[in-house]
ZADO-1210 file (C-alpha; in nm, 4 decimals, padded with zeros to 6 digits):
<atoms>
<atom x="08.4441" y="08.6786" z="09.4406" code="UNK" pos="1"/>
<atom x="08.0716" y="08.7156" z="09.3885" code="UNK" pos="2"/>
<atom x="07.8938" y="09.0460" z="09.4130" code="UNK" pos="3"/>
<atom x="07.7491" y="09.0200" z="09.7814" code="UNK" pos="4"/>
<atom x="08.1402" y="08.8899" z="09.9052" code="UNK" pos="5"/>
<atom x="08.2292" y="09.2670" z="09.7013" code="UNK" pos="6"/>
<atom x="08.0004" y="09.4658" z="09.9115" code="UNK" pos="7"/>
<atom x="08.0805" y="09.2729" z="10.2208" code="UNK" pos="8"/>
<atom x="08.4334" y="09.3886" z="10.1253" code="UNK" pos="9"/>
<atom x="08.3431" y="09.7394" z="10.0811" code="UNK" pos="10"/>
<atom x="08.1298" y="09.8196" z="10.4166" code="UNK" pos="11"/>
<atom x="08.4188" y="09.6902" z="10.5894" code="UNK" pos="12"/>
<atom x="08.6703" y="09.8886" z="10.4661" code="UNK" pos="13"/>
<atom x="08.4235" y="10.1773" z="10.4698" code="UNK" pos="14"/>
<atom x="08.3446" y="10.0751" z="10.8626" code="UNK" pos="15"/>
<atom x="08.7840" y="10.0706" z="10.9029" code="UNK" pos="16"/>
<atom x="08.7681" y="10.4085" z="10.7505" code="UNK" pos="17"/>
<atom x="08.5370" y="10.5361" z="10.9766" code="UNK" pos="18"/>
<atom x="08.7249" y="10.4525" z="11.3000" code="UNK" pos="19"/>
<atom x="09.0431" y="10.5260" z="11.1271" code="UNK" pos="20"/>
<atom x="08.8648" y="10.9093" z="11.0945" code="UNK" pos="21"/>
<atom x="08.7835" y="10.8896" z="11.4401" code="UNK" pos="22"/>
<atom x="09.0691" y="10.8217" z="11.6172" code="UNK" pos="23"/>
<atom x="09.3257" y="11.0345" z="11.3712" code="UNK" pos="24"/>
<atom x="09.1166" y="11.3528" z="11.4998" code="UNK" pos="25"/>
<atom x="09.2643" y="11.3837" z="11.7952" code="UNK" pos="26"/>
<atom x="09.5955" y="11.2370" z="11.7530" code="UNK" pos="27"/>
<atom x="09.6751" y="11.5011" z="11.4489" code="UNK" pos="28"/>
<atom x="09.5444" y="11.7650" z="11.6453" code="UNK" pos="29"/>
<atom x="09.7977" y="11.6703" z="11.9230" code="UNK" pos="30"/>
<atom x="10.0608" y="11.6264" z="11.7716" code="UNK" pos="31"/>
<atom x="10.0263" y="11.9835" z="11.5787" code="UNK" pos="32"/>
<atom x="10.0287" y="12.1068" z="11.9513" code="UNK" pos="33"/>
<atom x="10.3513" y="11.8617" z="12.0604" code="UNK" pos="34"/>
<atom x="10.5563" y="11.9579" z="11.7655" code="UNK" pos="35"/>
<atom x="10.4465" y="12.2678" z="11.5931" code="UNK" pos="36"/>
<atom x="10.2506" y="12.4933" z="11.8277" code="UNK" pos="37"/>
<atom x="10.6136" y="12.6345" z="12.0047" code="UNK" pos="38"/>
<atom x="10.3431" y="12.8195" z="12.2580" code="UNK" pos="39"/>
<atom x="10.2306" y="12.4939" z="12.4339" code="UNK" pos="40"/>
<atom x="10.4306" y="12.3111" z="12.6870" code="UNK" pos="41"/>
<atom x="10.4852" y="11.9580" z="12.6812" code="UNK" pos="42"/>
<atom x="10.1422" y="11.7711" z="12.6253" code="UNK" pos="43"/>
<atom x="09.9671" y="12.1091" z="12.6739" code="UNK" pos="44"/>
<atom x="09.6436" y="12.1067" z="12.3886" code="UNK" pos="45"/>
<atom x="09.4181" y="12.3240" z="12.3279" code="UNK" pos="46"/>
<atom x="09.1199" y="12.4363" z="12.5082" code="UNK" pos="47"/>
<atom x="08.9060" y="12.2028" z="12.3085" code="UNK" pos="48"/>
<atom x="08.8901" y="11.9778" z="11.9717" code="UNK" pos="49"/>
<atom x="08.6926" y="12.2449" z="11.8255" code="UNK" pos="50"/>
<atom x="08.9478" y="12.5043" z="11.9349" code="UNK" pos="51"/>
<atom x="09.1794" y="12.4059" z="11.6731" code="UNK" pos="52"/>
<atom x="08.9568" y="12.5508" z="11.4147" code="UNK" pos="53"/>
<atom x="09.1357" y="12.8739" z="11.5201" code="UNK" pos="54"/>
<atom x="09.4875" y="12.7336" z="11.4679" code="UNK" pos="55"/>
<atom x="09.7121" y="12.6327" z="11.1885" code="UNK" pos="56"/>
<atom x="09.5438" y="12.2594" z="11.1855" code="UNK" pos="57"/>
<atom x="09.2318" y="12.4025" z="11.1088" code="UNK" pos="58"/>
<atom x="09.1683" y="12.2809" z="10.7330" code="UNK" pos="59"/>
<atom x="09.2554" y="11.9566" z="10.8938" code="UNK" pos="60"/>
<atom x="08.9616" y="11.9614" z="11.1769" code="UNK" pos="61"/>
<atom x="08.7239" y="12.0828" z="10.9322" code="UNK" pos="62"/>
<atom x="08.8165" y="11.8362" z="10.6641" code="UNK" pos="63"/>
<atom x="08.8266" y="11.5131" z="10.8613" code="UNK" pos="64"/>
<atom x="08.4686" y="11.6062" z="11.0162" code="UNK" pos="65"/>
<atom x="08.3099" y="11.7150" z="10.6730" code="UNK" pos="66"/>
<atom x="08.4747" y="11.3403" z="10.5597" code="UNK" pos="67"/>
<atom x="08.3477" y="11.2025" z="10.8543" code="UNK" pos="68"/>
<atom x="08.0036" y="11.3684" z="10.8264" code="UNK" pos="69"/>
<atom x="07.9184" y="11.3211" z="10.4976" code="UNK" pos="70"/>
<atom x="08.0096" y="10.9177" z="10.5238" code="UNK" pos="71"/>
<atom x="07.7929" y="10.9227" z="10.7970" code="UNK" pos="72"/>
<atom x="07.5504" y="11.0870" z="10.6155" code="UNK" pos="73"/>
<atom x="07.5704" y="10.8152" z="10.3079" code="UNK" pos="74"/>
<atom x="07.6447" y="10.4844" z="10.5594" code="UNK" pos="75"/>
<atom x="07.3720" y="10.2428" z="10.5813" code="UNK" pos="76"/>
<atom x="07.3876" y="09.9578" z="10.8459" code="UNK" pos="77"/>
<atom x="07.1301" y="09.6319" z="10.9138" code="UNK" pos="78"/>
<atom x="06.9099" y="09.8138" z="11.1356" code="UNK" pos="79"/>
<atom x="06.6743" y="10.1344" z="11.0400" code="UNK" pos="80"/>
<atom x="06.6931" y="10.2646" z="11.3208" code="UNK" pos="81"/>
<atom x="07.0903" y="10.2332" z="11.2937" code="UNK" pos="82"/>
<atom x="07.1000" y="10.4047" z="10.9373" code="UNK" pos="83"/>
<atom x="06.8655" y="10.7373" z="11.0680" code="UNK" pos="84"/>
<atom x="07.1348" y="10.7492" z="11.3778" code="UNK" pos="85"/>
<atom x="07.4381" y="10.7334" z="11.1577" code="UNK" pos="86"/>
<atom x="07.2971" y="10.9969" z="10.9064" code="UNK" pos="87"/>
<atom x="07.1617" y="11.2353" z="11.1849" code="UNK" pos="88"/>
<atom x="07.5203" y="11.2303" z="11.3403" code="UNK" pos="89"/>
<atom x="07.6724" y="11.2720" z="10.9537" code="UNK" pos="90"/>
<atom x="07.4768" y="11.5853" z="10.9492" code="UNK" pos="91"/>
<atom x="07.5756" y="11.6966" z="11.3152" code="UNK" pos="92"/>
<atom x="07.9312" y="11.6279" z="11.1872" code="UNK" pos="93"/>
<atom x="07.9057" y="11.8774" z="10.9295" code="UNK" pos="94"/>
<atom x="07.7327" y="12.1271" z="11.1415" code="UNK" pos="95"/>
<atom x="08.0338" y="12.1115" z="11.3994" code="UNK" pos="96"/>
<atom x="08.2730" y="12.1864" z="11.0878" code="UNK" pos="97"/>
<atom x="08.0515" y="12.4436" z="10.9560" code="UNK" pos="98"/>
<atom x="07.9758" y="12.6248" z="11.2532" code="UNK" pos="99"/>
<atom x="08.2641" y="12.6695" z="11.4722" code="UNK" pos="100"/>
<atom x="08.2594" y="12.7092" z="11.8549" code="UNK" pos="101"/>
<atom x="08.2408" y="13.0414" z="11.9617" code="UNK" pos="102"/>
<atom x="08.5516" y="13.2370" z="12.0077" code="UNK" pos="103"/>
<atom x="08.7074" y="13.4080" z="12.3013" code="UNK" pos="104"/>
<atom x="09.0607" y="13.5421" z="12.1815" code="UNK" pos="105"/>
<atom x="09.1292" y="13.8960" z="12.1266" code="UNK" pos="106"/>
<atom x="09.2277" y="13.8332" z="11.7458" code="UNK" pos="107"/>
<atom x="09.0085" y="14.0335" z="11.5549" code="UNK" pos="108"/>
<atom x="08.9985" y="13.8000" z="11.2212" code="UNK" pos="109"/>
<atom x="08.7785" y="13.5620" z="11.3871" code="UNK" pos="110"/>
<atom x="08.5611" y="13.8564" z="11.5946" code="UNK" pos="111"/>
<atom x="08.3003" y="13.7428" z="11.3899" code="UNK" pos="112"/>
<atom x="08.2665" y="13.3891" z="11.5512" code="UNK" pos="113"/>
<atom x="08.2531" y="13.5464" z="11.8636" code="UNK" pos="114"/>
<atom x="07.8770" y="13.5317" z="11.9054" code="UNK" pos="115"/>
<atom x="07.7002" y="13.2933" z="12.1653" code="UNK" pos="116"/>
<atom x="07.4856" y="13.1385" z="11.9351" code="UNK" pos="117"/>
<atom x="07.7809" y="13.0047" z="11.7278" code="UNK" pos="118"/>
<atom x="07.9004" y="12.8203" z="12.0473" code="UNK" pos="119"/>
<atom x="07.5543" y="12.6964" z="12.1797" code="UNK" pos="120"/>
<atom x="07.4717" y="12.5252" z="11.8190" code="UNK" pos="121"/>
<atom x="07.8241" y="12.3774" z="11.7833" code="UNK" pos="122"/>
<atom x="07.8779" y="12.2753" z="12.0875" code="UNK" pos="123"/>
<atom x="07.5312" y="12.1166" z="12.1620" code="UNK" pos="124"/>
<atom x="07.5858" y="11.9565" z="11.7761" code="UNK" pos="125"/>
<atom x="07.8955" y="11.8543" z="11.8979" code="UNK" pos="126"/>
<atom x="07.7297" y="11.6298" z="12.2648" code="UNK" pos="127"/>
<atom x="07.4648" y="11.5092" z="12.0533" code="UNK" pos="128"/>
<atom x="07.6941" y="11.3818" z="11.7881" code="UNK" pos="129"/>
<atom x="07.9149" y="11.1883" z="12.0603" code="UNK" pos="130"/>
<atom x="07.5956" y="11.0709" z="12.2086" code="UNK" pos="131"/>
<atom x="07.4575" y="10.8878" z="11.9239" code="UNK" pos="132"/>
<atom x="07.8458" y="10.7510" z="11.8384" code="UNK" pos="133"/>
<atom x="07.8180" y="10.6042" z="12.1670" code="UNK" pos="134"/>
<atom x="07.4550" y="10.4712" z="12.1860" code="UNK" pos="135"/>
<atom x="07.5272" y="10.2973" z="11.8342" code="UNK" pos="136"/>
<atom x="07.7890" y="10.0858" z="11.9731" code="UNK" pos="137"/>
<atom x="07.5568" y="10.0290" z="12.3122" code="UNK" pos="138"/>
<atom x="07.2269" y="09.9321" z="12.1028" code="UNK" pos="139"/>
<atom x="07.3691" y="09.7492" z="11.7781" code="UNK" pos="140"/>
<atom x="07.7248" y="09.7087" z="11.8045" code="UNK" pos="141"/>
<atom x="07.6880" y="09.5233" z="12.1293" code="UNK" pos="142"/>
<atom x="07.4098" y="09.2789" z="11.9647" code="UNK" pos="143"/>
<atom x="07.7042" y="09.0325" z="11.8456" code="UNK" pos="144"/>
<atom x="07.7555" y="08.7859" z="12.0400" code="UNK" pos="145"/>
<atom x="08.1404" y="08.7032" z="11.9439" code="UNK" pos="146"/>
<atom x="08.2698" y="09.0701" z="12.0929" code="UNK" pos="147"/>
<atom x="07.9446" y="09.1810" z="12.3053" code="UNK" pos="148"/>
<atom x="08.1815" y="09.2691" z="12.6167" code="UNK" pos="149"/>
<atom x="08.4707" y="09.4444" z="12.4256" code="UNK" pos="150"/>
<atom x="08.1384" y="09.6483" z="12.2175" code="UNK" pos="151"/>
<atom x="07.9905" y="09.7479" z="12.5850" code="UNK" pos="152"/>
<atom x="08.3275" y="09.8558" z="12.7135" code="UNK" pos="153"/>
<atom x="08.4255" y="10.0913" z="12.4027" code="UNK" pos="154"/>
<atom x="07.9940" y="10.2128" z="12.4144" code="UNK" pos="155"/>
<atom x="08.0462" y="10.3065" z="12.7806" code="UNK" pos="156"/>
<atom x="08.4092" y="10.4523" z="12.6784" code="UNK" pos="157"/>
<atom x="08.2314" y="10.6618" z="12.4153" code="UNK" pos="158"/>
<atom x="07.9675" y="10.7990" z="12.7266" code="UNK" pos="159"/>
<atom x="08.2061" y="10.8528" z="12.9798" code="UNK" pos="160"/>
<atom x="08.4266" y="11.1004" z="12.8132" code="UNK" pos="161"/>
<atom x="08.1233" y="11.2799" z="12.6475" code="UNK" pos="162"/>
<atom x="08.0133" y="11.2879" z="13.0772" code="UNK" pos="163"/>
<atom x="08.4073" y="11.4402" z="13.1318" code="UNK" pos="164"/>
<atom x="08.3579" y="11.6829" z="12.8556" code="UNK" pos="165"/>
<atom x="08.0073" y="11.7763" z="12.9365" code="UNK" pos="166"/>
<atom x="08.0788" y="11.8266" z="13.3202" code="UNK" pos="167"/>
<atom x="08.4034" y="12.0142" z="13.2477" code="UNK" pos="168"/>
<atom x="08.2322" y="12.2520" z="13.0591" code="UNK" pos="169"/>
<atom x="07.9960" y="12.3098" z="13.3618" code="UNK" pos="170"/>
<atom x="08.2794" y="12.3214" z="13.5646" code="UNK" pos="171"/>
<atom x="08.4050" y="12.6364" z="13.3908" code="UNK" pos="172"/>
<atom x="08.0921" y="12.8041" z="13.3869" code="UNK" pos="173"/>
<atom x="08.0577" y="12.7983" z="13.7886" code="UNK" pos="174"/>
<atom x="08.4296" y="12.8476" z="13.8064" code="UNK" pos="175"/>
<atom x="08.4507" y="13.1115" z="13.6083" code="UNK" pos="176"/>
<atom x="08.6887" y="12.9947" z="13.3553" code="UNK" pos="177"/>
<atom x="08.8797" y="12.7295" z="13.5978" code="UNK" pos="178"/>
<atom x="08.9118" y="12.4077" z="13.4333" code="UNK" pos="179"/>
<atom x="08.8559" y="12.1029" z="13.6029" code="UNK" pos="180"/>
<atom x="09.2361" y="12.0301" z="13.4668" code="UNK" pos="181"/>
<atom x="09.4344" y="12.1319" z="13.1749" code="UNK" pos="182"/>
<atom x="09.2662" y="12.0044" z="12.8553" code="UNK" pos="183"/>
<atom x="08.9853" y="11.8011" z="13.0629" code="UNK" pos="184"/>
<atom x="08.7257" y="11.9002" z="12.7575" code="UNK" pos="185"/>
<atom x="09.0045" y="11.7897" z="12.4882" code="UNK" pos="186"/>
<atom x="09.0631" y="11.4653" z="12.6691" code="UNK" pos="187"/>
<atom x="08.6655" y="11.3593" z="12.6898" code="UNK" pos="188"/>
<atom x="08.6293" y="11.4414" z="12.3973" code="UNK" pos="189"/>
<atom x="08.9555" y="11.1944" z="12.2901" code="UNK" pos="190"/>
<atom x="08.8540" y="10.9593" z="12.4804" code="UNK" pos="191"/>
<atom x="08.5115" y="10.9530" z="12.2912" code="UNK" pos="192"/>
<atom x="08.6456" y="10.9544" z="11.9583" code="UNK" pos="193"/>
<atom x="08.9289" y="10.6487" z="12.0131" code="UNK" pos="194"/>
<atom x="08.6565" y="10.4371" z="12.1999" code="UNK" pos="195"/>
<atom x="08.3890" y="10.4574" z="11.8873" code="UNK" pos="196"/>
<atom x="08.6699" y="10.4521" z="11.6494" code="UNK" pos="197"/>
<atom x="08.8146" y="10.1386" z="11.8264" code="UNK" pos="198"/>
<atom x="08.4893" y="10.0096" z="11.7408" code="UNK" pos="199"/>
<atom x="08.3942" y="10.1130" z="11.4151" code="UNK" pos="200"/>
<atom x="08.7758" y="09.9604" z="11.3619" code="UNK" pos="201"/>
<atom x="08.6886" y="09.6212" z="11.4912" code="UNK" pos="202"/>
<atom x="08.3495" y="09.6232" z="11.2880" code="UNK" pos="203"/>
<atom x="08.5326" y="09.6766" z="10.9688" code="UNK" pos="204"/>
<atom x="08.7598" y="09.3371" z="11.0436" code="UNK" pos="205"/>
<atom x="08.6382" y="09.0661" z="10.8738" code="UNK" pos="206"/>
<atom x="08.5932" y="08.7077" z="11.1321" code="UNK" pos="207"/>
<atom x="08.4985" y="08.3732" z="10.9897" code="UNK" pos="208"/>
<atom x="08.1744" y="08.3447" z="11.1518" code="UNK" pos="209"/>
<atom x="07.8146" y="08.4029" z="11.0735" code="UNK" pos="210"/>
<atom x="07.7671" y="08.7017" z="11.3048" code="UNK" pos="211"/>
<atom x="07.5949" y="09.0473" z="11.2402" code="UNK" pos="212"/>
<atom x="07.9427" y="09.1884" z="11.2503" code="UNK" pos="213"/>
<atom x="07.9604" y="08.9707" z="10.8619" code="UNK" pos="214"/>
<atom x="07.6673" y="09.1396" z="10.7221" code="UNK" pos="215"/>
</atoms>
C-alpha cells in the first residue's frame, strides 16, 4: 500500500472517528440518565447536553468535546474554506467544554458557574458550533454526487434540531421556565449531533469510485 492509499486510510478512519464522537455524546449521556441517574423517570434527560456537566457523566461530556474539539481543530479537508470551518468549530468545541452553561441549582459547589456570562458564551459557542457542523455537510459534503441526497437530508437534519433547540430555549424565556416539552433542548441538540455524525460516518467509508468522498 503506497503512501497516498496510507493517508487515504487514515482521514477515513479519522472522518469514522469523528461521527463515532458525535453520535456517542448523546447516547452516553442518556443512558447515564436511563440507568444510573435513579432521580429521572423513564427516558426523562436532563435539561440540556451541557447540563450534564453538573452530573456524574461530567468528565465524560467534557472529554468527548475537548476530543472532538481539538480533532477539529487539527482536521484538514479538500476545501479551504472547509479546513477554517472545521478548526473554528474545534475551537468552539473546546470553549463549550471549558466554559460550562450557566447554572441554576441551589448546590453551592458550582455557585460559581452561576453567572450569565458563562451561559451566554457557552451557549452561543454551543449554536454556532452546530451551525457550522451542519453547513459543512450542506456546502461540501453534499458536493458528491454518489450520496448528494442522503448528504442534504443529514445537513438539513443537523439545522433543524439546532432550529428545535434554539426556539426551545426562546420558548422558556417567554414562558418563564415552561419547556416546549420535556428535554425539547436535549433532543435538538441529539438530533444535531446523530445527523452530522451519520455523516461524518458515511464520509469515513471507503466506495470504489473516484468521488470527493475518496480524497
Amino acid at each position: 500500500m503506497d503512501r497516498l492509499n496510507l493517508n487515504n486510510l487514515s482521514y477515513r478512519k479519522l472522518r469514522r472517528l469523528i461521527g463515532y464522537l458525535g453520535i456517542a455524546l448523546p447516547v452516553l449521556l442518556f443512558l447515564y440518565s436511563q440507568f444510573f441517574d435513579h432521580e429521572k423517570a423513564f427516558f426523562e434527560v436532563e435539561h440540556s447536553i451541557s447540563f450534564y456537566y453538573y452530573t456524574k457523566m461530567s468528565t465524560i461530556f467534557t472529554g468527548i468535546l475537548i476530543s472532538y474539539g481539538l480533532i477539529l481543530f487539527t482536521y484538514r479537508g479538500k476545501w479551504e474554506l472547509e479546513n477554517k470551518l472545521t478548526n473554528i468549530a474545534g475551537v468552539l468545541a473546546l470553549v463549550v467544554a471549558i466554559v460550562p452553561t450557566m447554572f441554576t441549582g441551589s448546590t453551592t459547589l458550582y455557585a460559581h458557574n452561576s453567572l450569565l456570562w458563562r451561559g451566554v458564551i457557552h451557549n452561543l459557542s454551543a449554536a454556532v458550533f452546530i451551525f457550522i457542523l451542519g453547513y459543512i455537510v450542506l456546502k461540501f459534503f453534499a458536493q458528491e454526487d454518489m450520496f448528494r441526497s442522503l448528504y442534504l437530508f443529514l445537513g438539513v437534519m443537523v439545522m433543524v434540531g439546532l432550529t428545535l433547540a434554539i426556539f426551545s430555549v426562546f420558548y422558556e424565556i417567554i414562558k418563564e421556565g415552561k419547556e416546549l416539552f420535556k428535554g425539547a433542548i436535549f433532543w435538538g441538540e441529539t438530533i444535531s449531533l446523530f445527523a452530522y455524525g451519520a455523516a461524518w460516518i458515511r464520509r469515513g467509508v471507503h466506495v470504489n469510485t473516484n468521488s470527493v468522498d475518496n480524497e
